[in-house]
Short mmCIF file of the C-alpha atoms (twelve columns), coordinates in Angstrom:
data_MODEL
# 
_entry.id   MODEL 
# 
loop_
_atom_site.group_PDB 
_atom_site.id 
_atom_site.type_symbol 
_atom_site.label_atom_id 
_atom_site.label_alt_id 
_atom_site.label_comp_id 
_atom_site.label_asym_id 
_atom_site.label_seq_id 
_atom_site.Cartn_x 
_atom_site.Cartn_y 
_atom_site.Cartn_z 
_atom_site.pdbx_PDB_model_num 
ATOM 1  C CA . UNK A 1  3.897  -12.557 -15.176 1 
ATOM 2  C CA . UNK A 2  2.730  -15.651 -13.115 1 
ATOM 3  C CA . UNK A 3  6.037  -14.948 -10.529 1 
ATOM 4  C CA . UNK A 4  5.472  -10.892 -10.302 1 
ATOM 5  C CA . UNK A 5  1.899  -11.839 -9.364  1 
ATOM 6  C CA . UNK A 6  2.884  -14.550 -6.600  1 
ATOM 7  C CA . UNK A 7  5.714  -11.620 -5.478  1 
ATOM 8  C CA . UNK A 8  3.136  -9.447  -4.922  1 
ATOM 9  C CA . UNK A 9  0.325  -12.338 -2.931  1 
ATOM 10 C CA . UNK A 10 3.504  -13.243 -0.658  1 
ATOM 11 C CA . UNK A 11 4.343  -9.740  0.187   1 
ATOM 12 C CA . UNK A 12 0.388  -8.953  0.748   1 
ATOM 13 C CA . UNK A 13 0.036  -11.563 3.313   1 
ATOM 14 C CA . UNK A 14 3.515  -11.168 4.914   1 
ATOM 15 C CA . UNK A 15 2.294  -7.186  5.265   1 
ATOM 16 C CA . UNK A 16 -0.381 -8.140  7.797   1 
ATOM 17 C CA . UNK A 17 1.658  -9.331  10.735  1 
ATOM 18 C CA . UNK A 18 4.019  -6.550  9.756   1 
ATOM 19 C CA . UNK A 19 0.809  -4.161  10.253  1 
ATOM 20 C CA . UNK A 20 0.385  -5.264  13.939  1 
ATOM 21 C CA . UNK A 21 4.343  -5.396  14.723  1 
ATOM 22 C CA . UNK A 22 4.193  -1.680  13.830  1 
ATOM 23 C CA . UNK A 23 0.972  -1.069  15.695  1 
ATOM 24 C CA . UNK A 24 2.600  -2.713  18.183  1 
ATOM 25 C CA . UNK A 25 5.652  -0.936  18.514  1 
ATOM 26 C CA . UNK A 26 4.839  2.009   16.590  1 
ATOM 27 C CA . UNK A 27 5.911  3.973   19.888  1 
ATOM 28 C CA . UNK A 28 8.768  2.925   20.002  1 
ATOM 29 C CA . UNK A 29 10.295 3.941   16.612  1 
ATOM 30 C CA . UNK A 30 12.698 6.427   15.879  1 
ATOM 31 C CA . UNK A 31 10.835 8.395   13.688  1 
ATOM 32 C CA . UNK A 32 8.926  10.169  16.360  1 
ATOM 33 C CA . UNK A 33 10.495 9.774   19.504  1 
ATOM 34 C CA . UNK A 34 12.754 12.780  19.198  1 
ATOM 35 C CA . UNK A 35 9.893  15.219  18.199  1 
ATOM 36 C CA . UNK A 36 7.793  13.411  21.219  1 
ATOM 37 C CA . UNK A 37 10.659 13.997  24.382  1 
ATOM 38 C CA . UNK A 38 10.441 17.625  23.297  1 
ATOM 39 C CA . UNK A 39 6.530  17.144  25.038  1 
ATOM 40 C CA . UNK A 40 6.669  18.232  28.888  1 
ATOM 41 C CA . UNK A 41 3.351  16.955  29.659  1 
ATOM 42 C CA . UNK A 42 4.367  13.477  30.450  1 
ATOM 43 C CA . UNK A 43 0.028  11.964  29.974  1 
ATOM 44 C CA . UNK A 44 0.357  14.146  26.792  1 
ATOM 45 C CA . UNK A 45 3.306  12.822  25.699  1 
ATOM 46 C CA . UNK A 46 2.790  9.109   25.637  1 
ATOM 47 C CA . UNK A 47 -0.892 10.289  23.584  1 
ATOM 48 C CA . UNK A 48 0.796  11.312  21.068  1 
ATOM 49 C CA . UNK A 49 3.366  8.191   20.757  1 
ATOM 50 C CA . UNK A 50 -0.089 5.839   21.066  1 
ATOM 51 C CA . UNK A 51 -1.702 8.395   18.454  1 
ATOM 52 C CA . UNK A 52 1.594  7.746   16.055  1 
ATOM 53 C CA . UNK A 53 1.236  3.608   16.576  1 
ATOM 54 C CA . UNK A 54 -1.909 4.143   15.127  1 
ATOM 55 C CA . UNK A 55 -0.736 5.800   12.028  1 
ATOM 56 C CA . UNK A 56 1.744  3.725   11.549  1 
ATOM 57 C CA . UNK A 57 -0.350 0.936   12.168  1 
ATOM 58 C CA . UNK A 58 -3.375 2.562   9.490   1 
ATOM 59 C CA . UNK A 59 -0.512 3.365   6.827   1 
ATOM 60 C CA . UNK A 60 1.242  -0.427  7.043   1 
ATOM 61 C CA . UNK A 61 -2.687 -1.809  7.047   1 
ATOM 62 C CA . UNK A 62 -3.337 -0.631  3.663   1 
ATOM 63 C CA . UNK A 63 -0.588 -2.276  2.096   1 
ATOM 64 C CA . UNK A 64 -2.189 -6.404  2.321   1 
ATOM 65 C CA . UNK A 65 -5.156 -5.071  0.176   1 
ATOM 66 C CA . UNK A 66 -2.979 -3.163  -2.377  1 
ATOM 67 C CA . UNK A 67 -0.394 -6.116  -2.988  1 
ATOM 68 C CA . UNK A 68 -3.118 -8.967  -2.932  1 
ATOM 69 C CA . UNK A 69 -5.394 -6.792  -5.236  1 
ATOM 70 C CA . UNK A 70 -2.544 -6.172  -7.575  1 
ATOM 71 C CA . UNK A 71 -1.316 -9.801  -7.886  1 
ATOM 72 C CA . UNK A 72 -4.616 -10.592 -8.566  1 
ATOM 73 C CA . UNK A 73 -4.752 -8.164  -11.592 1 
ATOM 74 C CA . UNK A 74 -1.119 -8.964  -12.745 1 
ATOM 75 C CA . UNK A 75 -2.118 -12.633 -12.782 1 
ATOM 76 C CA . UNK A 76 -5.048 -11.792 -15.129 1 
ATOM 77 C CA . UNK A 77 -2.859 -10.509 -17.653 1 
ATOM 78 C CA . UNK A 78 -1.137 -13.932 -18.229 1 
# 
């Protein structure tokens, strides 16, 4: 159990850059950028794209606290 539980502290701390690389370039991605050049309104546009980093961003952020609070409950159960 001792390895799951380090598994799951690595990928908790490597999550937080990974939170502000999304953030970061959360405009930028794929997922959204075909629904966004359907938007006219070029100040409304590029609102929503900065709206969407920060959902990424939020959704990515919640992962550090999960995996480090789960490695440290797997690594109670030794």
């Amino acid at each position: 159990m001792t390895t799951l539980s380090q598994v799951l502290f690595w990928l908790g701390l490597l999550s937080i850059p990974l939170a502000w690389v999304m953030w970061y370039f959360g405009p930028t991605i794929e997922i959204v950028r075909h629904t966004a050049s359907k938007i006219a309104d070029p100040v409304l546009r590029d609102a929503m794209l900065d709206a969407h980093a920060e959902r990424w961003g939020l959704f990515v952020a919640t992962w550090p606290a999960t995996l480090l609070i789960l490695s440290y409950i797997v690594g109670q159960y030794k």
